[in-house]
KEDO-793784 format. One record per residue: x, y, z of N, C-alpha, C in turn. Coordinates in steps of 0.02 Angstrom, whole numbers, padded with zeros to 5 digits. Each point is the difference from the previous one (the first is absolute). Layout:
<nodes>
+--------+--------+--------+--------+--------+--------+--------+--------+--------+
:    n_u :    n_v :    n_w :   ca_u :   ca_v :   ca_w :    c_u :    c_v :    c_w :
+--------+--------+--------+--------+--------+--------+--------+--------+--------+
:      X :      Y :      Z :      X :      Y :      Z :      X :      Y :      Z :
...
+--------+--------+--------+--------+--------+--------+--------+--------+--------+
</nodes>
This chain:
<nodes>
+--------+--------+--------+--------+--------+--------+--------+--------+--------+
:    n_u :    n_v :    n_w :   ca_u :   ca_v :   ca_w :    c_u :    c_v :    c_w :
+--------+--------+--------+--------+--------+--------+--------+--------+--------+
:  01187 : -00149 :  00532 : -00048 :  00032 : -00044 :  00003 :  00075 :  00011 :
: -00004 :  00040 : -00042 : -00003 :  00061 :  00002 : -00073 :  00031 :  00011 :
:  00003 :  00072 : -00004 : -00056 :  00004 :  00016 : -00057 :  00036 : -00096 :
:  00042 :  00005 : -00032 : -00028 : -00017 : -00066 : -00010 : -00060 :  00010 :
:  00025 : -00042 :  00024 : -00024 : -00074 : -00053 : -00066 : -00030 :  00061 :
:  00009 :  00061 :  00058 : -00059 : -00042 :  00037 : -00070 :  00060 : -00034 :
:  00010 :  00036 : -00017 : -00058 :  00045 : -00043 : -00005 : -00030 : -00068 :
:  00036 : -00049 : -00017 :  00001 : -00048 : -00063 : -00059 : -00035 :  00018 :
:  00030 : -00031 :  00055 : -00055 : -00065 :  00033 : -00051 : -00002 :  00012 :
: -00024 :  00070 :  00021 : -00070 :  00029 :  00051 : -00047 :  00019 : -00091 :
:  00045 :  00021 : -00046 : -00063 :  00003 : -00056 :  00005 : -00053 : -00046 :
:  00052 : -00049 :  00009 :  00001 : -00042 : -00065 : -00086 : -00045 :  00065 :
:  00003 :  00008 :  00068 : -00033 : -00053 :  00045 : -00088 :  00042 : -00023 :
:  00000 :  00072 :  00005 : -00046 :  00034 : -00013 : -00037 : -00010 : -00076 :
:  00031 : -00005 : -00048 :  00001 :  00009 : -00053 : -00035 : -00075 : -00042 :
:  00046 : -00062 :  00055 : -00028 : -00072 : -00026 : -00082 :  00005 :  00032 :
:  00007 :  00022 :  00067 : -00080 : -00008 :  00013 : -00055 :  00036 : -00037 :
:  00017 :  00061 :  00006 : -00049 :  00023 : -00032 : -00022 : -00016 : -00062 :
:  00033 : -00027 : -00038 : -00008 : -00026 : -00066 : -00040 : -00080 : -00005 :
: -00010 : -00006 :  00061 : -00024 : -00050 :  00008 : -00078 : -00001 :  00039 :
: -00012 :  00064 : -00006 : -00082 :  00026 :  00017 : -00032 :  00022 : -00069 :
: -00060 :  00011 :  00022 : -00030 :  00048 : -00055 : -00006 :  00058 :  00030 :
: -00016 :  00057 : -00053 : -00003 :  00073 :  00005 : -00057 :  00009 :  00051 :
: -00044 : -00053 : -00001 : -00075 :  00025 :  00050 :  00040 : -00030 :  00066 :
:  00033 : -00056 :  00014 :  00016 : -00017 :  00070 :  00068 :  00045 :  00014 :
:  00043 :  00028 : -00036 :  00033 :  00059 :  00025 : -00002 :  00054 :  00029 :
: -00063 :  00039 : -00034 : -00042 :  00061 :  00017 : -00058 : -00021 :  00060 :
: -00014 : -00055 :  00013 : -00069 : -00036 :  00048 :  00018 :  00012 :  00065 :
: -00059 :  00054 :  00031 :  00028 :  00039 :  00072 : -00011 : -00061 :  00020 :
:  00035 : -00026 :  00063 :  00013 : -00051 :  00052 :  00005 :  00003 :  00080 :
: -00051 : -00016 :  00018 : -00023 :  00026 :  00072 :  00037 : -00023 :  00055 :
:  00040 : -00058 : -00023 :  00070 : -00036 :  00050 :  00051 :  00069 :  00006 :
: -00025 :  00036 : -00060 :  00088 :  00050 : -00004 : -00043 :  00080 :  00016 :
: -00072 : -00002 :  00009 : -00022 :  00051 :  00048 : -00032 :  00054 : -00058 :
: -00017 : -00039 : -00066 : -00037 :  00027 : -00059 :  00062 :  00031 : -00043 :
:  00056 : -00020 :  00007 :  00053 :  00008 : -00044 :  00000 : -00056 : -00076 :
:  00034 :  00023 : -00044 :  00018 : -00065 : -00049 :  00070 : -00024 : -00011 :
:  00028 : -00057 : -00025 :  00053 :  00005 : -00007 :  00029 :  00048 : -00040 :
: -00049 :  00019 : -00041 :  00045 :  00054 : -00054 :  00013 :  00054 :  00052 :
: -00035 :  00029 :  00064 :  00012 :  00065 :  00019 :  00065 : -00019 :  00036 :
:  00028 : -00069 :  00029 :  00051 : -00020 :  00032 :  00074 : -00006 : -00055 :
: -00025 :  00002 : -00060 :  00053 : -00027 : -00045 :  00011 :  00085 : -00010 :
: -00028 :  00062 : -00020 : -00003 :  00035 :  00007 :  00029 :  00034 :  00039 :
: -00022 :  00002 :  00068 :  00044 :  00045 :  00038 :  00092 : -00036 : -00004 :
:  00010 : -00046 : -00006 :  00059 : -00030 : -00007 :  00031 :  00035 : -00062 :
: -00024 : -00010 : -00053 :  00034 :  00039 : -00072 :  00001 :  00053 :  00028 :
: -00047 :  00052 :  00007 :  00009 :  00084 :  00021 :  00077 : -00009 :  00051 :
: -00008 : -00035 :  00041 :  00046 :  00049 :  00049 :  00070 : -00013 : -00023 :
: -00001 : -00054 : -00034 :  00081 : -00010 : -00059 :  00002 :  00075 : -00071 :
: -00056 :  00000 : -00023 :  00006 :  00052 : -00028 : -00002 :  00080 :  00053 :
: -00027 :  00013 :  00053 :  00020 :  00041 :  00021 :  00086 :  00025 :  00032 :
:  00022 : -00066 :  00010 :  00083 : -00011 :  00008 :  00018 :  00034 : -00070 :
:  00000 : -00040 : -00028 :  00019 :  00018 : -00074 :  00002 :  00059 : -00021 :
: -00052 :  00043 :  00008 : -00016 :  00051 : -00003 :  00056 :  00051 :  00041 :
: -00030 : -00012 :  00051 :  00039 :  00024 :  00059 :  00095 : -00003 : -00003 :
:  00015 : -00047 : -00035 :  00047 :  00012 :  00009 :  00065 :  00071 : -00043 :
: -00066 : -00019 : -00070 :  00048 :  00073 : -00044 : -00020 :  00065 :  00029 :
: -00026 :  00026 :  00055 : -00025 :  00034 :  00034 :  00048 :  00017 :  00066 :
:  00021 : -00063 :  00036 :  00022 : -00002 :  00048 : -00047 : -00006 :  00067 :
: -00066 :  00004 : -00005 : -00048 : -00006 :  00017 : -00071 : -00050 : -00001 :
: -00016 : -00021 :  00062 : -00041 : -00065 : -00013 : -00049 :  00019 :  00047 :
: -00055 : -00023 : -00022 : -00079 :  00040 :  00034 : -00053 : -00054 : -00025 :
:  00010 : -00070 :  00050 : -00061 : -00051 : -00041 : -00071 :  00002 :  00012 :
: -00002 :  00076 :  00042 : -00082 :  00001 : -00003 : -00013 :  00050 : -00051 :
:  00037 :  00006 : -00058 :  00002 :  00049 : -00040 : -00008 : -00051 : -00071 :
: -00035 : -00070 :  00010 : -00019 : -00032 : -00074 : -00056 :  00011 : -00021 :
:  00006 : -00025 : -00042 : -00062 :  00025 : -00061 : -00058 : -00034 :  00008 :
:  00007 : -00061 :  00021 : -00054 : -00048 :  00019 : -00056 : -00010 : -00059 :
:  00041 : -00031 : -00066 : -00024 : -00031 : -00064 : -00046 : -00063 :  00000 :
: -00059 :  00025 :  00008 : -00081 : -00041 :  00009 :  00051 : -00064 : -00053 :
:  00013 :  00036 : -00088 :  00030 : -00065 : -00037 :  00052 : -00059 :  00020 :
:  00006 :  00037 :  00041 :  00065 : -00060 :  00027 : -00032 : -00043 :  00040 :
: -00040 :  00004 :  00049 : -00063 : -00027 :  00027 : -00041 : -00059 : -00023 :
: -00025 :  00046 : -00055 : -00031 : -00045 : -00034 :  00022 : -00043 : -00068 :
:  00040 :  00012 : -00027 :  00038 : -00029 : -00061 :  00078 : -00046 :  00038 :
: -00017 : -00053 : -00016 :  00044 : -00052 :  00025 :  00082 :  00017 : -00060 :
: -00029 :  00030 : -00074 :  00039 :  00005 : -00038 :  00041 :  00063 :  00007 :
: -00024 :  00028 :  00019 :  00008 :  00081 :  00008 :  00052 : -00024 :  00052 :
: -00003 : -00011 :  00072 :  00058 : -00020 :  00049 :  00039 : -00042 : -00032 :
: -00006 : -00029 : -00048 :  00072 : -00053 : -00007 :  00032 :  00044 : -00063 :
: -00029 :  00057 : -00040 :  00050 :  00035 :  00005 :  00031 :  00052 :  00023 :
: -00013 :  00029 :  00047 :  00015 :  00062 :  00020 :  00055 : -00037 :  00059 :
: -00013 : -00074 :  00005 :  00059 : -00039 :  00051 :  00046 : -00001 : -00050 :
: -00018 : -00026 : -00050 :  00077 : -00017 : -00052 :  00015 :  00072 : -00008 :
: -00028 :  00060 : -00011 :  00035 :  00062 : -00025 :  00061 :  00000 :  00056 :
: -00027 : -00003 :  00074 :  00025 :  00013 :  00077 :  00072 : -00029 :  00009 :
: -00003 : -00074 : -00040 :  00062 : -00031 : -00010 :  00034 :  00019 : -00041 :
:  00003 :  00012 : -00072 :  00019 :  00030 : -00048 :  00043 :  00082 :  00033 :
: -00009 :  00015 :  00049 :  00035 :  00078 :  00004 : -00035 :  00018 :  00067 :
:  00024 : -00036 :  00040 :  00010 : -00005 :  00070 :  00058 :  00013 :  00029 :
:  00056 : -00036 : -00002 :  00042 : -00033 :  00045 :  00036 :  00068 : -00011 :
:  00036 :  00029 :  00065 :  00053 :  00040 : -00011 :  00049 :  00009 :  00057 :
:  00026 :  00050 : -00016 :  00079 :  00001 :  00084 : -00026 :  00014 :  00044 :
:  00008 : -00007 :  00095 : -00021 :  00012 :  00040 :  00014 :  00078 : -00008 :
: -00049 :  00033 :  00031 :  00033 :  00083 :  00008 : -00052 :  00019 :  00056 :
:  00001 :  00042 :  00040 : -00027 :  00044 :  00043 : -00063 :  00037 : -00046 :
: -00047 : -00004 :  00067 : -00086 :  00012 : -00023 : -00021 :  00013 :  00056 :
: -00049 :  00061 :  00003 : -00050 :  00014 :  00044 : -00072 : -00020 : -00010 :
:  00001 : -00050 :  00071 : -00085 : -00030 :  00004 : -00033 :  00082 :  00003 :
: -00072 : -00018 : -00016 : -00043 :  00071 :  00036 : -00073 : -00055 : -00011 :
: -00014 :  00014 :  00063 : -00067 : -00047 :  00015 : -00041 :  00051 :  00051 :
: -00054 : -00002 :  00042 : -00054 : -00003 :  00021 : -00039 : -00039 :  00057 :
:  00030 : -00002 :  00052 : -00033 : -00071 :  00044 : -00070 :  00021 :  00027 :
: -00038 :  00046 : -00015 : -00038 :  00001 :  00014 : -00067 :  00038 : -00030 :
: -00051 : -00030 :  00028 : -00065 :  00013 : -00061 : -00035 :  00051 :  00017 :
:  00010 :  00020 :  00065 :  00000 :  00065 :  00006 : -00003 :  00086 : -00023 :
:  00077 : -00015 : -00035 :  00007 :  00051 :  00007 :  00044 :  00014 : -00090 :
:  00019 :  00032 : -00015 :  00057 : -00016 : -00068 :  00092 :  00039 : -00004 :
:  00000 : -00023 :  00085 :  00081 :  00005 :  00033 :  00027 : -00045 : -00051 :
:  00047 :  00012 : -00021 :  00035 : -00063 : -00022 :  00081 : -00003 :  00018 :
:  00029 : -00034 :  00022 :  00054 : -00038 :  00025 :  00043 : -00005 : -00060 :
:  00076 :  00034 :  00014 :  00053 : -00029 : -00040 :  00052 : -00008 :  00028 :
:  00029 : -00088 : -00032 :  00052 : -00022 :  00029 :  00058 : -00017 : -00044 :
:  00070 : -00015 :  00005 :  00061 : -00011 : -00027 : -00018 : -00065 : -00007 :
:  00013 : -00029 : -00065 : -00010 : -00078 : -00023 :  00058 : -00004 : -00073 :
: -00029 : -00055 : -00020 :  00056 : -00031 : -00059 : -00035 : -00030 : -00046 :
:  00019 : -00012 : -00068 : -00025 : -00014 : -00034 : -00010 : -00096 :  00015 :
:  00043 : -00031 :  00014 : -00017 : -00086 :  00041 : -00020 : -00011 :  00069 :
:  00002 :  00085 :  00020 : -00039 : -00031 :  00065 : -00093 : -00010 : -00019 :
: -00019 :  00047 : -00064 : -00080 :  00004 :  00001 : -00013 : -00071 : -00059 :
:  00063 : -00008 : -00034 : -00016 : -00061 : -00027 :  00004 : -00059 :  00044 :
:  00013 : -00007 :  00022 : -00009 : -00046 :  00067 : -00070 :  00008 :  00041 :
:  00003 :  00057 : -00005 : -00095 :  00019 :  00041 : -00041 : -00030 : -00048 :
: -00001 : -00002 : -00045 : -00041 : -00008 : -00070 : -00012 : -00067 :  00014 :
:  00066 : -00026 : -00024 :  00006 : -00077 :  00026 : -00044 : -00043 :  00046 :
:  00018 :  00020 :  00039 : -00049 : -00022 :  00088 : -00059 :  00015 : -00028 :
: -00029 :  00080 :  00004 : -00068 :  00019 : -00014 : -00020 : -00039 : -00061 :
:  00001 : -00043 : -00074 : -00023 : -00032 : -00019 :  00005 : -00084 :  00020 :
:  00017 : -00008 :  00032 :  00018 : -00052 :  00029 : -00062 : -00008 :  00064 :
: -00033 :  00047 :  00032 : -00037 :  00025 :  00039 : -00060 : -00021 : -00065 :
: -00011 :  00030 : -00059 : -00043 :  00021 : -00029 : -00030 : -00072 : -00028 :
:  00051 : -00020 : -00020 :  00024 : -00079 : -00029 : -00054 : -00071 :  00056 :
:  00020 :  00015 :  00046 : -00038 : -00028 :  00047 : -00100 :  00026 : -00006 :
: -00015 :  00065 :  00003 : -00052 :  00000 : -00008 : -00035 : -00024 : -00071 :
:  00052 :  00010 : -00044 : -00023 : -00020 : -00070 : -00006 : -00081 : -00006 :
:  00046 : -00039 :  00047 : -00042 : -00079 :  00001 : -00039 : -00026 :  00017 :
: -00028 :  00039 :  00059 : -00051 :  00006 :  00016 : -00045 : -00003 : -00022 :
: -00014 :  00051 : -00063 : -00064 :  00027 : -00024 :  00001 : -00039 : -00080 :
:  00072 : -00047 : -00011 : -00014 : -00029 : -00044 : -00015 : -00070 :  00023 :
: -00019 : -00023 :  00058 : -00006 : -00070 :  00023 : -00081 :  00024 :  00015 :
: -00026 :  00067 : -00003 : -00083 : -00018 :  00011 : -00036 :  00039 : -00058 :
:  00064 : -00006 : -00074 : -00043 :  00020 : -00049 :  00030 : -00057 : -00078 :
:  00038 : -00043 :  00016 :  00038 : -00049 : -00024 :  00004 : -00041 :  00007 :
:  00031 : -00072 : -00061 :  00011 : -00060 :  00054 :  00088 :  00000 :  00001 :
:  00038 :  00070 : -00037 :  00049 : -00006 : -00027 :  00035 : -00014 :  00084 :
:  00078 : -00042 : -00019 :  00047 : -00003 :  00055 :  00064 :  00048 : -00013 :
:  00020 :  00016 :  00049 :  00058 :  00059 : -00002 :  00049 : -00047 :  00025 :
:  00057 :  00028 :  00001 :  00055 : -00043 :  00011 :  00011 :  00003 :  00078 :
:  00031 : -00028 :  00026 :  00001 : -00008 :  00104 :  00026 :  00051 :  00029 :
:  00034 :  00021 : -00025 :  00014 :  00075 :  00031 : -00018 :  00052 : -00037 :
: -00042 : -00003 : -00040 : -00042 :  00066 : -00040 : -00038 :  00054 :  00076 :
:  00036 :  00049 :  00012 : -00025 :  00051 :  00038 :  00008 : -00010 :  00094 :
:  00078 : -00056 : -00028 :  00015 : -00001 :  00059 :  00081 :  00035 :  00008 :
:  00030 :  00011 :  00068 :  00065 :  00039 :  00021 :  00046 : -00031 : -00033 :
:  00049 :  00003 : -00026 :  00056 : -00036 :  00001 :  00021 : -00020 :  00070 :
: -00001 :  00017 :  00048 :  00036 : -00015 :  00066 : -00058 : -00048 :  00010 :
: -00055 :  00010 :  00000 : -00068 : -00040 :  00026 :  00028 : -00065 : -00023 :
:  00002 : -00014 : -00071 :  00010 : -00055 : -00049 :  00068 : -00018 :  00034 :
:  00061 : -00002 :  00029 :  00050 : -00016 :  00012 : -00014 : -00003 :  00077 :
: -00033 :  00021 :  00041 : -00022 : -00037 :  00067 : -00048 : -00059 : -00006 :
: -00056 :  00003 : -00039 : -00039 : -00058 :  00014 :  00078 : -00039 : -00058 :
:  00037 : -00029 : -00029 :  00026 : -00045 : -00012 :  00051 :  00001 :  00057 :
:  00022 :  00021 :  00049 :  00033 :  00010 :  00042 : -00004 : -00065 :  00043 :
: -00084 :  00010 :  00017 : -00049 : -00018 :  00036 : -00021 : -00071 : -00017 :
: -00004 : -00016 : -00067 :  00002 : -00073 : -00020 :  00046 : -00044 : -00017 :
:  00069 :  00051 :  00034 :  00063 : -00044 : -00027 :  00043 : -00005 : -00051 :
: -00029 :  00063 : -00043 :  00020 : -00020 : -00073 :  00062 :  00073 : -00006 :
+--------+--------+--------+--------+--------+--------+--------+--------+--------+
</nodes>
């Protein structure tokens, strides 16, 4: 699998659930996830693909530099398209990119490092995959919907526990 077709996977997986809430249990802060909603989780996931995106005709990538779109949040419709736009004129050649981030709240130092255009799609990856996990969460204590068995789990995770049962 490539790593388009695993950013295929992570929104065609994003995209079935959410469509399978309503607009009030998408946006519904959830105290398991620390007064977050899933929309703010589905959210930060779209931003930081569009900040790549961004970042990349730039040569430059800065993901504490999103916009942080309340609509995307709250409109279940609104994220499933700004995911299909993401797919539509995403995918491109690896090339050399400078991270520039911030580790600290401190102060507004910010940090720049030598990266690639598949090494941050790969970060993306993981980090919604991370995100993915809190979002089942918060749809198992605002839903009766079921996600699929490895919805917001590792790929490596998913290939050790079958490891583990033999399979």
């Amino acid at each position: 699998m490539t790593l388009q077709e695993s950013v295929e996977n992570i929104f065609d997986q994003l995209e079935h659930s959410i469509l399978g809430l309503s607009d009030e249990q998408y946006a519904q802060k959830i105290e398991t996830l620390f007064g977050a909603s899933i929309g703010e989780h589905v959210r930060h996931v779209i931003e930081l693909f569009i900040c790549l995106q961004e970042g990349y005709e730039h040569g430059t990538v800065n993901y504490e530099n999103r916009k942080r779109d309340v609509t995307i949040q709250t409109s279940r419709h609104k994220a499933i398209e700004i995911m299909r736009r993401i797919r539509q004129s995403f995918f491109e050649k690896n090339k050399e990119l400078i991270l520039l981030a911030g580790y600290c709240e401190h102060t507004n130092e910010v940090l720049s490092f030598a990266t690639n255009y598949y090494r941050e799609l790969a970060y993306n990856i993981e980090h919604s995959i991370h995100h993915m996990a809190l979002i089942r969460i918060g749809i198992s204590e605002v839903s009766d919907l079921t996600v699929p068995e490895g919805y917001g789990v590792a790929p490596s995770t998913i290939k050790y526990r079958r490891k583990l049962r033999g399979g």
